[in-house]
C-alpha atoms as one frame of an Amber mdcrd trajectory, in Angstrom:
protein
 -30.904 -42.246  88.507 -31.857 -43.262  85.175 -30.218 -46.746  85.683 -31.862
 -47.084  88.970 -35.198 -46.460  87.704 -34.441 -49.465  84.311 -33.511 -51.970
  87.337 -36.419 -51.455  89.012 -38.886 -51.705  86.374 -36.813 -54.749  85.133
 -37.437 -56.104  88.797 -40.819 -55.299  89.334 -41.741 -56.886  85.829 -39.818
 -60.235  86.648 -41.888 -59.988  89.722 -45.346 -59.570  87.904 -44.092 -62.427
  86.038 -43.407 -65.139  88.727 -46.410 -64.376  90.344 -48.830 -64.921  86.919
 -50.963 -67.498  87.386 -50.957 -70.504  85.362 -53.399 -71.497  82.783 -53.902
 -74.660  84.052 -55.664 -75.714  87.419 -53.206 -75.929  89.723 -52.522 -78.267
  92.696 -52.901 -76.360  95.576 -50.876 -76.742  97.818 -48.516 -78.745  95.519
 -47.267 -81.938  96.217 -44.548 -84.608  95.742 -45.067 -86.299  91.884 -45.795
 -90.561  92.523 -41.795 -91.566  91.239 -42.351 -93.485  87.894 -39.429 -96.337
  87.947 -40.555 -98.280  84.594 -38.345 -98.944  81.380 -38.583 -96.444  78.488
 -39.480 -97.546  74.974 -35.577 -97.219  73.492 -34.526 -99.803  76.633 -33.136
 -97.072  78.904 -34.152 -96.853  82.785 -36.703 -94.552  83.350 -36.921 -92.568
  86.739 -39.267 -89.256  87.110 -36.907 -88.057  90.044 -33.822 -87.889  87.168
 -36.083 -85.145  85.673 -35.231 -82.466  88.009 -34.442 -79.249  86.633 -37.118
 -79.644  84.011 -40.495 -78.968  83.654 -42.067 -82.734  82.787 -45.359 -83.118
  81.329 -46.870 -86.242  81.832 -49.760 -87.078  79.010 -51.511 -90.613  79.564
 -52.522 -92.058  76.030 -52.136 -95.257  73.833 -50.613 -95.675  70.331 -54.100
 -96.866  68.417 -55.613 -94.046  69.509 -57.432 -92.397  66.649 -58.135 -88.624
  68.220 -57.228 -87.238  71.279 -53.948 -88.625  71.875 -52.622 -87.551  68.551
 -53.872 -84.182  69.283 -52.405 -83.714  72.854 -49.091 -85.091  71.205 -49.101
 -82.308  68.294 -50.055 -79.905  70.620 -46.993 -80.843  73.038 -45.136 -80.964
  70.085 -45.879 -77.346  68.884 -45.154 -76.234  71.975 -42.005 -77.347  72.266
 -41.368 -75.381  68.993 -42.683 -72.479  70.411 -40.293 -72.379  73.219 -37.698
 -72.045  70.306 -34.294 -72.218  72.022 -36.087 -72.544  75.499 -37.460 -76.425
  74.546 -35.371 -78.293  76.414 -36.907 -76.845  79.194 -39.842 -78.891  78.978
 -39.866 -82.681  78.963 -42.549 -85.055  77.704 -43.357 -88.641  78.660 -46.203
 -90.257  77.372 -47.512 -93.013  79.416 -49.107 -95.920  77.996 -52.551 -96.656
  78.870 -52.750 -99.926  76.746 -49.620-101.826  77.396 -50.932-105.175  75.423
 -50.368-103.282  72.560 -48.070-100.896  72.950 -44.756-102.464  72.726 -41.407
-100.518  73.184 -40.601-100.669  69.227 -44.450 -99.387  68.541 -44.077 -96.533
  71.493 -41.070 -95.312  69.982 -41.862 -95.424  66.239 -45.403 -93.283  67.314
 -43.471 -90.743  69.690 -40.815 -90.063  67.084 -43.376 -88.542  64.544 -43.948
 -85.809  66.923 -40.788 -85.258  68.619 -37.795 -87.958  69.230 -37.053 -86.295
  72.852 -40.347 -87.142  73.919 -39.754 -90.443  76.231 -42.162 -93.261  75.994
 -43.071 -95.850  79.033 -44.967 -99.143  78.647 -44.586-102.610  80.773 -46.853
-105.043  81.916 -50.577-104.372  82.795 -49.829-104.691  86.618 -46.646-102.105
  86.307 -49.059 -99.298  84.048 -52.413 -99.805  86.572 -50.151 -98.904  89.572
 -48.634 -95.996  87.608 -52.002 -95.048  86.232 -53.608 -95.509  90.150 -50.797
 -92.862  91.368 -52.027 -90.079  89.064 -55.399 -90.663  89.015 -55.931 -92.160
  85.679 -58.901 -93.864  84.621 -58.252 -96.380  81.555 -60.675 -98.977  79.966
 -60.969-101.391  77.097 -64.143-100.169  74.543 -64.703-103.446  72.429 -65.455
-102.007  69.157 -65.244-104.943  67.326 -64.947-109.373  67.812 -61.214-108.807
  68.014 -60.447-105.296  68.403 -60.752-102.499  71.097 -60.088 -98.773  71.474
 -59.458 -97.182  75.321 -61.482 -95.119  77.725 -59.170 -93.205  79.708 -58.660
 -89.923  81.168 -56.864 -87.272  79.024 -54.794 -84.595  80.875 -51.791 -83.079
  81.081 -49.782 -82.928  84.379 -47.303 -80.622  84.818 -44.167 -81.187  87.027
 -42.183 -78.661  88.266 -38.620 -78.290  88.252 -38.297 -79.896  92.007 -40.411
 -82.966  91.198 -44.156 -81.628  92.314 -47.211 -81.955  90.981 -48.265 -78.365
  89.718 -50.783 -78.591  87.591 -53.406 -80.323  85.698 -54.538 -79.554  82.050
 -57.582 -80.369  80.109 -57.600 -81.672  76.563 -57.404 -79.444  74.147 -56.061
 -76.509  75.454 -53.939 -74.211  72.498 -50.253 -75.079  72.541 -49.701 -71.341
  73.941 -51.248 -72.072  77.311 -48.743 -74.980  77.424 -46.353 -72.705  76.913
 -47.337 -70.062  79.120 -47.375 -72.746  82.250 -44.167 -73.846  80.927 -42.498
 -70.552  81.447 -43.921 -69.796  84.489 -42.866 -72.878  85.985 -39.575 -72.359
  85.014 -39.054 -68.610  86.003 -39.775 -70.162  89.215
């Protein structure tokens, strides 16, 4: 009796569990991610749909960035710690929004201060608009000086389930925690 009663708290609490909602705003109903085909910074071939199984968050940034990509990156980065012995759970790829400057070498020297899993994608400006069009991503060139230039662009985080969909959408910002609590939930699911 005793037993019975431990499994079915244990079951009712895994079932409180799935059903939390995330932090995040969610895509409702979800759909199928845009596939991302594009070379990653260390030369390898880069495919979204090879991702399955994990829990992918895509942040859209550039490498001259002075504030909020650095931020969202630390923050990805923390949580990542955070999910201790869970970490490989979650995947991040940072997508260039600036791919004059952002060569390969420079993507991959910038991600691996944060974290050296964290996968990197730049290519020509045609290649990153369609990828950026796909998602939703707004990106433009701020002159702030005769030969230099900072970007405009969008900053969120999307989160892709473990089957490839489009979950849910994160502000900047947001406490590594809440990253990890969407985490989680996505991949109780």
């Amino acid at each position: 009796m005793k037993r019975r009663l431990v499994l079915s708290l244990m079951l009712v609490a895994a079932m409180a569990q799935a059903a939390e909602p995330l932090k995040s705003g969610t895509f409702t109903p979800p759909r199928t991610a845009p596939e991302i085909a594009q070379k990653a910074a260390d030369g390898s071939d880069f495919r979204l749909s090879k991702l399955r199984g994990k829990i992918v968050v895509l942040e859209f940034g550039f490498t001259h960035c002075q504030a909020i990509c650095p931020a969202s990156l630390a923050l990805l980065t923390q949580a990542r710690q955070k999910l201790g012995v869970h970490a490989d759970r979650l995947q991040v790829v940072f997508v260039s929004v600036d791919p004059e400057r952002d060569t390969p070498a420079r993507l991959k020297t910038y991600l691996a201060q944060f974290d050296k899993s964290f996968i990197g994608l730049t290519g020509t400006a045609d290649q990153m608009a369609a990828i950026r069009k796909d998602y939703g991503i707004n990106a433009t060139k701020v002159p702030t000086g005769p030969d230099s230039y900072q970007m405009g662009h969008s900053s969120y985080l999307y989160f892709v389930d473990k089957k490839g969909m489009l979950r849910a959408l994160m502000p900047f910002g947001r406490p590594a925690d809440e990253i990890v609590h969407d985490v989680n939930v996505l991949a109780a699911e």
